[in-house]
C-alpha positions in Angstrom: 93.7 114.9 119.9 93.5 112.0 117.4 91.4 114.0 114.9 93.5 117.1 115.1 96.9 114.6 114.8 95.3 113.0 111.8 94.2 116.6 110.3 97.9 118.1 110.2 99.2 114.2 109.1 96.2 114.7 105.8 97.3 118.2 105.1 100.9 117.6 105.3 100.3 114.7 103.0 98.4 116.6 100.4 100.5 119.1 100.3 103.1 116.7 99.3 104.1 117.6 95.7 107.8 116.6 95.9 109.7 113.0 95.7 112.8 112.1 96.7 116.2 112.8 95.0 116.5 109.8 92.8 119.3 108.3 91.6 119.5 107.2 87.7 119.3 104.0 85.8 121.7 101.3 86.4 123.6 100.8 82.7 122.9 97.9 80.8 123.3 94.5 82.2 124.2 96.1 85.2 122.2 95.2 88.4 120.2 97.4 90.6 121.3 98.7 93.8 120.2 97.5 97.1 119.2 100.3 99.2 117.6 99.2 102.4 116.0 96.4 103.8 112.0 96.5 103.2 109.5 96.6 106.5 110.0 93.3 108.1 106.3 93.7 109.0 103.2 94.4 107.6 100.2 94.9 109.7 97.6 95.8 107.5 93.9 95.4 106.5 92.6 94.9 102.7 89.7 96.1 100.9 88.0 92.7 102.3 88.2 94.1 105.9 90.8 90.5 106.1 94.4 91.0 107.4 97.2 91.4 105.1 100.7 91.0 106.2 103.9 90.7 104.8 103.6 86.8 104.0 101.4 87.1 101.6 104.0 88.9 99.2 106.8 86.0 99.9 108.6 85.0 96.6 107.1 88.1 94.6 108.6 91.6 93.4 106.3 94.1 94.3 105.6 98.2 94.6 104.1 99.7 96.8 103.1 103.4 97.3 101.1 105.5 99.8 97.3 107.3 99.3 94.1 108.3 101.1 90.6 108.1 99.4 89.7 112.0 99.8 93.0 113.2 98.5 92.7 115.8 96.4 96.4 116.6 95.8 98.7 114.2 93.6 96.5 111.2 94.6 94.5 110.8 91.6 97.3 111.1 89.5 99.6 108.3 91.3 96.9 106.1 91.3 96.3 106.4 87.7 99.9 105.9 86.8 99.8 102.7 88.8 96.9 101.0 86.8 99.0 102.2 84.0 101.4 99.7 85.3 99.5 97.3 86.3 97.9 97.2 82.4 101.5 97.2 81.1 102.4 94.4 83.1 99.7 92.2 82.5 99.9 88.3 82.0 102.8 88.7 84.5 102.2 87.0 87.9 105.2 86.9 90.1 104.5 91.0 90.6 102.5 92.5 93.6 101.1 95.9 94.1 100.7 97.5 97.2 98.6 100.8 97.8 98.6 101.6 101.5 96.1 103.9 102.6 97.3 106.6 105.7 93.7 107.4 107.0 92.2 104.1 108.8 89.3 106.7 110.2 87.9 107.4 106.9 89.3 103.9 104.9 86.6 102.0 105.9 87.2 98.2 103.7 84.1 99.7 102.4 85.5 102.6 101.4 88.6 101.5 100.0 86.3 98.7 98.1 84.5 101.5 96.7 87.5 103.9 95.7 89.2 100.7 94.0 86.2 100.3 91.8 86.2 104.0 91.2 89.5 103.6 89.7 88.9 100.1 88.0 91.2 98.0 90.1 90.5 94.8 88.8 93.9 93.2 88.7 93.9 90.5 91.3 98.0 91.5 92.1 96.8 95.0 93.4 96.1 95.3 97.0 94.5 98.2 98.3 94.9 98.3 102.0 95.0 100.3 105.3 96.9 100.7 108.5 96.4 102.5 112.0 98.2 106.2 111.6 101.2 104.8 114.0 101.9 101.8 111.5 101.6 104.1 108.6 104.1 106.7 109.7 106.4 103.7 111.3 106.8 102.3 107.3 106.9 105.6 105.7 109.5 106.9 108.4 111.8 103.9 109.2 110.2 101.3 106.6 110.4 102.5 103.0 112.0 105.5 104.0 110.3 107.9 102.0 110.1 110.7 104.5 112.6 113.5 103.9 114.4 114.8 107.0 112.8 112.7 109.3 109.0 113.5 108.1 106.4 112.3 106.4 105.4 115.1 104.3 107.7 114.3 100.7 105.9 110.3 100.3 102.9 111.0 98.7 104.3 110.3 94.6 106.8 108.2 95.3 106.7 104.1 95.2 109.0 101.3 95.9 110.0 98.3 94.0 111.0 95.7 96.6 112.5 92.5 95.2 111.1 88.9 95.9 114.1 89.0 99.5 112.5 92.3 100.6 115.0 94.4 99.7 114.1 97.8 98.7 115.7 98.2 94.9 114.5 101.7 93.9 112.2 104.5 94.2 110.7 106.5 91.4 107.9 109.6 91.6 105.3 108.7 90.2 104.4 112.4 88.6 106.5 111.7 86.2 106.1 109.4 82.9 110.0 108.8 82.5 110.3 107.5 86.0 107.2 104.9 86.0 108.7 103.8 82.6 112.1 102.8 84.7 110.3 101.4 87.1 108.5 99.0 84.3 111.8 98.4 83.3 113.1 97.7 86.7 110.4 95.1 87.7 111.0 93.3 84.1 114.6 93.1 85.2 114.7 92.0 88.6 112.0 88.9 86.8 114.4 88.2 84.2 118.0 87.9 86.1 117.1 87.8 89.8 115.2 84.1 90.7 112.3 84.3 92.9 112.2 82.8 96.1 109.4 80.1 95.8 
């Protein structure tokens, strides 16, 4: 039963080529819109095989975005836009990065070690972790609500800047150049105007 659950939840996800309606930039000097709350909790496991929770991303802005090792669909190309970021936002420490694997039979911490070399993460602010499928679809469903209509299907490109009070200040597909560029923009502002909580 597990298998063939996890089978439609992988196909559904690969076959996810759309994001959600976004909203546009905020004008100048104005500030960012609050949209929910983030996931008060974070039960997850890192590339390590150690615990990772939502503690360890107190005081920081982070994004964080959804993948499985053997996708074959917009996976590569999400992931590449994130080192992207990561490279552009170098030298800057109070940002996280948070790529949460949906397939805990396959994302060994082996695995995920291995994929994360395969796409030369190296930066010490990306986490590549995973959760049990009933965690997983809890935050993409009622967490970062990225989900359209009540299912998980529409996640797969889009990422979430949540501010250093874990409030969820924008989404952004990550198929498309302009959008990761506001989403730079966004994470330099929220540094600049909005103190860290320490």
């Amino acid at each position: 039963m597990y298998k063939i659950r996890r089978g439609v939840f992988l196909i559904r996800f690969a076959l996810a080529w759309s994001a959600l309606l976004l909203l546009g930039t905020p004008a100048e000097g104005q500030q960012l819109k609050v949209y929910y709350p983030a996931p008060e909790r974070l039960h997850l496991t890192d590339s390590g095989g150690n615990p990772f929770n939502e503690r360890q991303l107190d005081g920081q802005v982070w994004v964080a975005n959804f993948f499985f090792t053997s996708c074959q669909g917009p996976c590569p190309l999400t992931m590449a836009q994130l080192a992207q970021l990561t490279r552009s936002l170098d030298g800057i420490s109070d940002v996280r990065f948070l790529s949460i694997s949906i397939d805990p039979e396959r994302d060994t911490p082996a695995r995920l070690t291995e994929y994360a070399a395969g796409i030369r993460q190296q930066d010490a602010r990306w986490y590549v972790a995973v959760a049990e499928l009933d965690h997983v679809t809890e935050l993409i469903k009622d967490g970062f609500r990225v989900g359209q209509g009540g299912s998980v299907e529409a996640h797969s490109t889009t990422f979430v800047l949540v501010d250093a009070k874990r409030q969820i200040r924008g989404y952004y597909s990550g198929l498309r150049a302009e959008e990761m560029e506001r989403l730079e923009k966004d994470i330099r502002s929220l540094l600049e105007h909005e103190p860290q909580r320490k």
